[in-house]
N, C-alpha and C positions, 0 to 999 in steps of 0.2 A: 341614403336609403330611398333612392327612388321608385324603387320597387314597392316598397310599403306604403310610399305616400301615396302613389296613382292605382294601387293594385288592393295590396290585403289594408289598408285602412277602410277602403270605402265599403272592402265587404264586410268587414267586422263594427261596421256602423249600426247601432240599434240591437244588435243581439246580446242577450245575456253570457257575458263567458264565464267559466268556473277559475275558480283560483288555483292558477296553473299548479302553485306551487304545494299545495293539499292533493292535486288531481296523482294518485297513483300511475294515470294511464301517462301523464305528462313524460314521468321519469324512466316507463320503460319507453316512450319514444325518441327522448334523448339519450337513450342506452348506447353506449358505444361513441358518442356523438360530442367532440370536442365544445365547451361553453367559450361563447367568445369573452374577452374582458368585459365589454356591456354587459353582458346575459349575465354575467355574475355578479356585477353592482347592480341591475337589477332584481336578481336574486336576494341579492344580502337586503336593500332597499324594503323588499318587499317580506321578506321576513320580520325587519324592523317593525315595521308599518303594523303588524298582523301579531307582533308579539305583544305590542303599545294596545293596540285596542283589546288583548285579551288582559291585559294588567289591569285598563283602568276599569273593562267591567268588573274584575275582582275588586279592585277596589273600590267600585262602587256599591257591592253588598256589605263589603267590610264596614262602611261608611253607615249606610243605613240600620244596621246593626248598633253601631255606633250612637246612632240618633236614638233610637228605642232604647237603648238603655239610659243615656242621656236624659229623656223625657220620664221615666219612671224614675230617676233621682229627684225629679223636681218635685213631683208626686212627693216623695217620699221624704223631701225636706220642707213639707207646707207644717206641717207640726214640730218641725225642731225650732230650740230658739233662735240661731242662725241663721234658720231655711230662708228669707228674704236673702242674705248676702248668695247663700248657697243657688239658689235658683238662677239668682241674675250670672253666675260664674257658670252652670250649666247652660243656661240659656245662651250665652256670648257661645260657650262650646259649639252651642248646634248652629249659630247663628256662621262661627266660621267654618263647619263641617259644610253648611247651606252652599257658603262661597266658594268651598271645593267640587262639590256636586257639580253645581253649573258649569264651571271651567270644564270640567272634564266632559259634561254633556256637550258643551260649544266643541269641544277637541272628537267627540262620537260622531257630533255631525259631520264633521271636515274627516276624520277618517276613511270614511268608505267609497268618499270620493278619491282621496289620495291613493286607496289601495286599489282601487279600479283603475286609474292613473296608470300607477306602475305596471299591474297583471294585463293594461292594452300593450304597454311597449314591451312587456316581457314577452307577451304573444304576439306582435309583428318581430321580435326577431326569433323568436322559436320556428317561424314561417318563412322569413329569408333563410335560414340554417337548413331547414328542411327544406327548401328547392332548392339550393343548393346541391347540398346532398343529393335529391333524387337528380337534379340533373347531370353531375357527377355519375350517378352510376348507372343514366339513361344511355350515356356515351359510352361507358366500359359493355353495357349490354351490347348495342349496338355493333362498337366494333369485335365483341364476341361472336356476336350474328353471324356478322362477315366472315370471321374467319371460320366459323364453323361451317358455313354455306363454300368457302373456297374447298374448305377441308371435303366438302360433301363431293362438290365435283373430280376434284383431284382424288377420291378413292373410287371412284363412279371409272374412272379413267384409269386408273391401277387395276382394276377388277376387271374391265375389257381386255386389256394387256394382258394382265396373266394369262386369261381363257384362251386369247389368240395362242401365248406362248405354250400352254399345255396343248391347248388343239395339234399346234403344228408339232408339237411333240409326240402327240398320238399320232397322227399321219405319216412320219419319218418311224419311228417303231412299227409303226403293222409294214411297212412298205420294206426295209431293212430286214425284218420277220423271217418275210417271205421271198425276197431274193436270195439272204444270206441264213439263213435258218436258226432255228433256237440257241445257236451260241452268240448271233448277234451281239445278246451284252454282254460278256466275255472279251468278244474281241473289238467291239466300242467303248468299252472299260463305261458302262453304262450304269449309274449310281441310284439311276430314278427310273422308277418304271412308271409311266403315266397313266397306264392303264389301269395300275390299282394304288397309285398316286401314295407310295411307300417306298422307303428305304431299298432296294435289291441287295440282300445280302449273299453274298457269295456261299457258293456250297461248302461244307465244312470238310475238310477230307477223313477219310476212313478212320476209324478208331483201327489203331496195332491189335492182331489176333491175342489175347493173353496169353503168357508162357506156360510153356506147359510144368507140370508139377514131377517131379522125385516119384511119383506113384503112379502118374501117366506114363512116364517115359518107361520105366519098368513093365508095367502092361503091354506097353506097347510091343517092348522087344519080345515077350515072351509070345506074344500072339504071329510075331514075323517068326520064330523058332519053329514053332509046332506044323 
């Protein structure tokens, strides 16, 4: 990872980062975005780390909770006849409750060191992942670019062509016009008129006179009689 050591290490030197893996924004920037085997032992790592120190502050209210009632027993066994044994056996209670507190306070100090630890290497490679990626799809841009700029000229060049081929189309039609006159397309068997750059559909022929009727022809003859 020498990209991390000479690049995103020294900028992420002295800055406060957030715990990636709390950060909402984190997850939808890995959206889509393959976890390498690291990133997810660091992941899991860092979960560990962040579920241990929320246990042992639970457990350190449980504890102190513990102690206060503890210490109200002793109170409360200075009048029984017992209360000397009772005392000394609550007192040992708090004495080893004491000896749990501290361990777990030595373990609160080293935590948040640990868990900054991991959330720096889980963000140098969330930061190699991400150039990657963008550089990845700096080159699919790119060669999009291209091809859409070849694409550009090569219709730039189709669109001259055509105009040339309709022009000369229009200049062979009026020219053809007027030498050989309006059946031109007829007998150029001419499909495209360019001048109104539409189909030329042939004329339709004659609709047949309807027959005549049993009642016309009748009429008829009597008006030839008379």
């Amino acid at each position: 990872m020498a990209r991390s050591d000479e690049v995103f290490r020294p900028a992420l030197q002295g800055k406060k980062l957030p715990i990636i893996s709390l950060d909402n924004k984190w997850y939808k920037l890995m959206a889509g975005i393959d976890h390498t085997p690291h990133m997810q032992e660091l992941e899991e790592q860092l979960k560990n780390l962040l579920k241990r120190q929320g246990k042992i502050n639970t457990d350190l209210k449980a504890i102190n909770k513990a102690k206060a009632k503890l210490r109200d027993e002793i109170v409360n066994a200075m009048d029984e006849e017992n209360g000397k044994a009772k005392q000394e056996e609550f007192s040992a209670q708090i004495n080893a409750l004491n000896a749990q507190m501290e361990a777990y306070q030595d373990e609160l100090l080293d935590l948040p060191r640990e868990i900054d630890a991991v959330n720096s290497e889980l963000m140098l490679e969330t930061m190699e992942i991400c150039y990657d990626v963008i550089a990845q799809n700096t080159e699919k841009i790119n060669e999009i670019a291209d091809w859409i700029a070849n694409i550009r000229v090569e219709l730039k060049k189709n669109v001259v062509r055509k105009q040339e081929c309709e022009l000369k189309n229009q200049q062979m039609y009026a020219y053809m016009h007027d030498i050989f006159g309006p059946d031109v397309i007829d007998i150029f068997d001419m499909k495209y008129n360019p001048e109104v750059e539409h189909v030329v559909k042939p004329a339709a022929p004659a609709a047949p006179a309807p027959a005549a009727t049993n009642a016309e022809e009748n009429n008829t003859t009597l008006k030839e009689g008379s």
